[in-house]
C-alpha positions in Angstrom: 31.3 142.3 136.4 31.2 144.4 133.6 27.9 146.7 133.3 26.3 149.6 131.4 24.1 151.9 131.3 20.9 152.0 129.3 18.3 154.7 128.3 15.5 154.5 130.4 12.2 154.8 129.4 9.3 156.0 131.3 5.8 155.4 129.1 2.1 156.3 130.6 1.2 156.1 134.2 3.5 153.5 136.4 1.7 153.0 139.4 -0.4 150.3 138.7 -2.4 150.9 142.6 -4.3 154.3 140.4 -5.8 152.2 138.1 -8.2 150.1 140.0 -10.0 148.8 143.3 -7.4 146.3 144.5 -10.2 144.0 145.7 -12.1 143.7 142.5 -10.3 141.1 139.5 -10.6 142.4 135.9 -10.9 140.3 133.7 -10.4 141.1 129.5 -13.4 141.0 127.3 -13.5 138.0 125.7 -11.9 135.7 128.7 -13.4 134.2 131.9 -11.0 132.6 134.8 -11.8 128.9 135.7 -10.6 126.4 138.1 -8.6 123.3 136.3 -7.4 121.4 139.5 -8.8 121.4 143.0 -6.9 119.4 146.0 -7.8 119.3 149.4 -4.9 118.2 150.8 -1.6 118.8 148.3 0.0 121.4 146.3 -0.1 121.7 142.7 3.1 123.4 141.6 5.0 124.3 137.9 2.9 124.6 135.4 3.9 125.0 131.6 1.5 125.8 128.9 1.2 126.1 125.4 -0.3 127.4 122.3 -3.0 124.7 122.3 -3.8 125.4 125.7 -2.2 122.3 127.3 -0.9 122.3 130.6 2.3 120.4 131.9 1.7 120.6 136.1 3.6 119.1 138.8 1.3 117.6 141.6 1.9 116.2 144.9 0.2 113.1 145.2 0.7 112.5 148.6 2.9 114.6 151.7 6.5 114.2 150.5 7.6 115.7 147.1 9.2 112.0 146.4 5.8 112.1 145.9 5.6 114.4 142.8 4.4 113.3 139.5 3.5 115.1 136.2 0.1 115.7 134.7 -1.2 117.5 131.4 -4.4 119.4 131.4 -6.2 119.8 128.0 -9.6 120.8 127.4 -11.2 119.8 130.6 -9.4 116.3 131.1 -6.3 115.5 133.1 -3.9 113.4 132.5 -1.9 111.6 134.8 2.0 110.6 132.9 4.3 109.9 135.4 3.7 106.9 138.1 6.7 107.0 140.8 8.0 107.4 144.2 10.9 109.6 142.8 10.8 113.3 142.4 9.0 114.6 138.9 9.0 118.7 139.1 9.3 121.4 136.9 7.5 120.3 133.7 8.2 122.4 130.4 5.8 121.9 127.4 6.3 123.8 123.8 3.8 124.2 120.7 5.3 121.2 118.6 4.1 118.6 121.5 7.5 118.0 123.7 7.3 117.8 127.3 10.5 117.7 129.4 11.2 117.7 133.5 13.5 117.0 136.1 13.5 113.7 138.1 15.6 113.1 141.5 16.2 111.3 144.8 16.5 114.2 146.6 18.1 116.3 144.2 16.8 116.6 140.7 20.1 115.2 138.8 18.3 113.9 135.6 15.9 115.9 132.7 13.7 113.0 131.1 11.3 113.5 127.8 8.1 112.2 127.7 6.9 109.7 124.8 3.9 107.5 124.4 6.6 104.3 124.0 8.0 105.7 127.3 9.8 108.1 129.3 13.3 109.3 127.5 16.2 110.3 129.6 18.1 113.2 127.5 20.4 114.6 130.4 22.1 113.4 133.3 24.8 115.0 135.3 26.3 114.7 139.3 25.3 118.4 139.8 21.6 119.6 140.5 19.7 120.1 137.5 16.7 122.8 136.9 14.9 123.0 133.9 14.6 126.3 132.6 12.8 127.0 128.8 12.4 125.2 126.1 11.4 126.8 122.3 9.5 124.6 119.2 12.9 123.3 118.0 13.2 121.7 120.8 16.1 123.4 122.2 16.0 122.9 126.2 17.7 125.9 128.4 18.8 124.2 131.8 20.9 125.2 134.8 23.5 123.0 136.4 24.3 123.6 140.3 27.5 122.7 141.5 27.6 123.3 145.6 30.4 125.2 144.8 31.3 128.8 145.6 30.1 131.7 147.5 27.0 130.8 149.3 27.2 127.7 147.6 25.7 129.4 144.8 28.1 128.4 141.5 26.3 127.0 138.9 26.1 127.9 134.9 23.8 127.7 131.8 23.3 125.2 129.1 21.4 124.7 125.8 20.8 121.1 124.9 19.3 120.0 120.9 19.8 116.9 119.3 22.1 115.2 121.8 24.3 117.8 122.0 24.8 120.4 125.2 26.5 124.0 125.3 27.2 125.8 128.2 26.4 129.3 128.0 28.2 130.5 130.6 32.1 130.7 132.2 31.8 129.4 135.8 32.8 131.7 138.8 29.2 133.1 139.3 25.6 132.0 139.8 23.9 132.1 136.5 21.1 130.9 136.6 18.8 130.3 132.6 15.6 132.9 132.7 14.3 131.8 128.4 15.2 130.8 125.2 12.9 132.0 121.9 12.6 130.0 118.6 15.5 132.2 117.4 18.2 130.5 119.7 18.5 133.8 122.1 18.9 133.2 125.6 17.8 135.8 128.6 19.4 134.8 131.9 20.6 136.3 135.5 23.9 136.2 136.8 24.3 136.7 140.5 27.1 137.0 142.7 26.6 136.3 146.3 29.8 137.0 147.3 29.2 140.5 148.3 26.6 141.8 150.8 23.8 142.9 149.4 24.3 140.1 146.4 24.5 142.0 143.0 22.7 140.7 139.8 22.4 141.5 136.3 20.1 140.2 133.3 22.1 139.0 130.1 21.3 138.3 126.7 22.8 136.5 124.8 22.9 135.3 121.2 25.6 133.3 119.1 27.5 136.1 118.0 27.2 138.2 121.7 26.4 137.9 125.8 25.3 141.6 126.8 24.6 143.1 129.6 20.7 144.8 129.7 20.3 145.1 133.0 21.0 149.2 134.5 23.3 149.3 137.0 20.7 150.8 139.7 18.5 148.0 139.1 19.4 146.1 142.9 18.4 142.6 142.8 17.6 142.3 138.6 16.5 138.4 138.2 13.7 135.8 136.4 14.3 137.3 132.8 12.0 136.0 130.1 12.1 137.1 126.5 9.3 136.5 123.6 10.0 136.0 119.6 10.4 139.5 119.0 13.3 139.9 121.0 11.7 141.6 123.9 12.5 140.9 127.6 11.3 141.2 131.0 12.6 140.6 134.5 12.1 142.2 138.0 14.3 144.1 140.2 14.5 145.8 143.9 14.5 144.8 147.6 11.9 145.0 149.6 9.4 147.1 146.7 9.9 144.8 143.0 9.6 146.9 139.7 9.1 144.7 136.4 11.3 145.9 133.6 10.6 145.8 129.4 13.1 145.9 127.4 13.1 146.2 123.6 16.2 146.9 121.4 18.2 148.6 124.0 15.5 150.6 125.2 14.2 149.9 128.7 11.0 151.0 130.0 9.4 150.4 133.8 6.4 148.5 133.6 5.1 148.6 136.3 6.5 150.1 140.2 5.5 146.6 142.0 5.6 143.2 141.2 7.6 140.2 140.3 8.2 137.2 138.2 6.9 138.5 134.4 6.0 136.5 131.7 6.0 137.8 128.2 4.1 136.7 124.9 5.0 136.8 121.0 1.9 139.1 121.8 4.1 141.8 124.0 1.6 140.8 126.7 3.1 140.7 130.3 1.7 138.5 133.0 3.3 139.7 136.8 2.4 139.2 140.7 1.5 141.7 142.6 1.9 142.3 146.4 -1.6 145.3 147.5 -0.9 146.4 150.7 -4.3 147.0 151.3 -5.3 143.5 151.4 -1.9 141.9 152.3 -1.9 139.4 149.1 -0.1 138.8 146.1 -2.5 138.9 143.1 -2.1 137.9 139.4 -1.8 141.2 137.1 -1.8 140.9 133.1 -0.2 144.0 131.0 -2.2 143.5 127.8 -2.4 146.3 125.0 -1.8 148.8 126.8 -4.4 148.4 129.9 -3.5 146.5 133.2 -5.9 143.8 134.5 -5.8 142.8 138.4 -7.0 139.2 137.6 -7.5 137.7 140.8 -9.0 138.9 143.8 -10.1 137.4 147.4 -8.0 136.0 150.4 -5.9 133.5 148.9 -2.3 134.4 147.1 -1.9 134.0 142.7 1.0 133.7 141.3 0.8 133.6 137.3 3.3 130.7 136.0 2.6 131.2 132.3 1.0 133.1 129.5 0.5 132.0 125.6 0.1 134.1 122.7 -3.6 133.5 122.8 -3.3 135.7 126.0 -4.4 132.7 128.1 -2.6 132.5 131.4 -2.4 130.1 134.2 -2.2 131.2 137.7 -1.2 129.3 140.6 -3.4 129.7 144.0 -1.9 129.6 147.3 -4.4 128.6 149.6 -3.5 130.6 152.5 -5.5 128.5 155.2 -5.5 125.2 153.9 -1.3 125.1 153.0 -2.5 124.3 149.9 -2.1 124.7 146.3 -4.6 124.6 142.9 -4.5 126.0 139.7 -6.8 128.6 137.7 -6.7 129.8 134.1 -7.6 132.6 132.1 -8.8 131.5 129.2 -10.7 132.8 125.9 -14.4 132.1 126.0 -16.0 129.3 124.5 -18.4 131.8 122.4 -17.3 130.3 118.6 -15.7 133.6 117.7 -12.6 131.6 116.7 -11.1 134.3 114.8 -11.5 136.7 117.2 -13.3 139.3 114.8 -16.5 140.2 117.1 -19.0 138.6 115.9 -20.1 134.3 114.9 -19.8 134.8 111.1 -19.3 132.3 108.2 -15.4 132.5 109.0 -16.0 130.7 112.0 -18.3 128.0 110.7 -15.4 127.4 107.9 -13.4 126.7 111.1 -16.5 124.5 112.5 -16.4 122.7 109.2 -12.5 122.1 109.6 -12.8 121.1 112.9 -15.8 118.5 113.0 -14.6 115.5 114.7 -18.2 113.9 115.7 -18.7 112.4 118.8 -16.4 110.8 120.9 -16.1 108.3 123.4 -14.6 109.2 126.7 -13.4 106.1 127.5 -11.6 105.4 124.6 -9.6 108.3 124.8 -5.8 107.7 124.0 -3.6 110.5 125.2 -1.1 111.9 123.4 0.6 115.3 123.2 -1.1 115.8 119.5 -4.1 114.1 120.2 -5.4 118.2 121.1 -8.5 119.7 119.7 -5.8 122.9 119.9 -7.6 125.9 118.5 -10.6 123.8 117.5 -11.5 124.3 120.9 -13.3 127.2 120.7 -15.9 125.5 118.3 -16.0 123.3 121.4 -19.0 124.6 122.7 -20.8 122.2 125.0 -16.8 120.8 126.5 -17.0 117.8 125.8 -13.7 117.5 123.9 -15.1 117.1 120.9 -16.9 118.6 118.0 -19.8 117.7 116.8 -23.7 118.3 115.7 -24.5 119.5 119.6 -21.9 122.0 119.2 -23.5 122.9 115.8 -26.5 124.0 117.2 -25.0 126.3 119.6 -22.5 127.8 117.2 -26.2 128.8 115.2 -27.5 130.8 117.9 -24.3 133.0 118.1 -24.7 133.3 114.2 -24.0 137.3 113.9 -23.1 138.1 110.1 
């Protein structure tokens, strides 16, 4: 496989252990970490979330994963869309309201969308199918898996928009899709397992290129994501993981432990961390500059996605249940929608814009779009709506 070389840079402190008490969480000014799902008995895995702060999760409803179905967490309520005794994993869910996942018997062989008329099938194939990314034009990145190969490892990369499917990649390896950004550019890993140790680069490509990123003392380089801007993350190493940011050919360690990053149109970075001291992995958060340890306690957090709010959700391992749940970081409900400080008349402009009145509970209808989004933050009281109770709340925050 063809490789090269690529300037390394080293910026700040990289030892993310100096920087705080590993048994403490930080959390950012302005956010607070909740709970979304709690279940006794089953994991809670996959979750997807967007700009709205809606979140596409996989849930086991019961012991086998034929038992899998997908839900959608929105402000508070959860949403049950899938009703089954097939497979339904690895939800994906973008800022113009699509939602997309694979179904199988066994193996995952089919990638359905989800309408309010009904479920859509948009891919099919023989081979074992993983959904990877998918950007606002609704162009999906997906892996194919063939059984094939060295450690029965083959498989390649595909982009799929408006019925139509391109594979990315030439066969003979493991590739396996990392992201895809509203630009069309695609961030993915090819492995080879034919040699021992396994090697593995990061590759971005574009229409007009498939480059290598990756340095060639970077053992074990995988799970790539990349932003708007272009920038890209992945981890590498055995035994010790480094995360990696790269930005127009210039690469820069992030951080001397951790694995699995997730990157913003923001630049913010979202990681797990393994601390030695208390033999966890804990969710870290790389935002402007200053590293957050945002979980702490017993159990194991893996973060599964970030928006460009900087909201992220975390996935909890319960270590002595065997069980799963999900928490999120989310911006505080203080009607400071703008984000400017203080409650001003900017922010009852957005009240104004937002006012929905009361709303029944049981008549809700779901529907992707049917989303306070950003209204809500003028959600004061979570209910779901936005109304006169909220009002009153926004007017004792009123700080001109």
């Amino acid at each position: 496989m063809p490789r090269f070389n690529l300037l390394i840079v080293l910026v700040g402190v990289v030892g993310l252990g100096c920087f705080w008490d590993a048994a403490h969480a930080q959390i950012p000014e302005g956010y607070e970490l909740i709970q979304i799902t709690f279940d006794p008995e089953y994991y809670d895995r996959f979750a997807s979330m967007n700009n709205c702060g809606q979140i596409a999760i996989c849930k086991k409803m019961g012991p086998s994963w034929n038992d899998a179905e997908i839900l959608v967490y929105d402000n508070g309520r959860t949403t049950r869309l899938t009703f089954n005794n097939i497979k339904d994993r690895v939800p994906l869910l973008n800022n113009s309201g699509m939602l997309v996942w694979c179904r199988g018997d066994g193996y995952d062989t089919q990638i359905l969308e989800w309408a309010p008329e009904g479920e859509q099938l948009i891919i099919e194939a023989p081979f074992t199918l993983m959904t990877e990314d998918l950007n606002d034009s609704g162009q999906l990145l997906w892996t194919e898996f063939y059984g094939t190969g060295c450690a029965i490892s083959d498989s390649d990369v595909f982009i799929y928009l408006d019925r139509d499917s391109v594979r990315l990649t030439d066969g003979g390896y493991s590739s396996q899709g990392g992201g895809i950004n509203n630009q069309g550019h695609v961030v993915y890993t090819r492995y080879d397992f034919c040699p021992y140790p396994w090697e593995s680069e990061i590759h971005f490509w574009t229409e007009s290129s498939d480059s290598v990123i990756s340095g060639t003392d970077q053992q074990y380089a995988q799970v790539p994501d990349i932003n708007n801007l272009d920038q890209i993350v992945w981890d590498s190493g055995g035994g010790v993981d480094y995360v990696w940011f790269w930005e127009n050919g210039k690469l820069t360690l992030l951080s001397d432990d951790g694995g699995v990053p997730r990157i913003n149109d923001r630049g913010d970075v979202v990681f797990w961390r393994w601390h030695d001291s208390l033999n966890q992995y804990h969710a870290h958060l790389w935002k402007a500059g200053i590293f957050y340890q945002l979980t702490s306690g017993s159990d194991w957090y893996y973060p599964q996605a970030i928006n460009d709010l900087g909201e992220v959700v975390i996935r909890a391992q319960i270590q002595s249940e065997q069980r799963g749940d999900f928490w999120l970081l989310r911006r505080t409900r203080n009607g400071d929608v703008d984000e400017n400080g203080r409650v001003d008349l900017l922010d009852y402009r957005e009240f104004a814009r937002c006012m929905t009145g009361p709303r029944d509970p049981a008549a809700f209808e779901f529907s992707l779009d049917n989303t306070l989004c950003d209204c809500r933050f003028v959600d004061l009281d979570e209910d779901d709506d936005v109304d006169l109770t909220d009002f009153s709340a926004l007017q004792t925050k009123y700080d001109p």
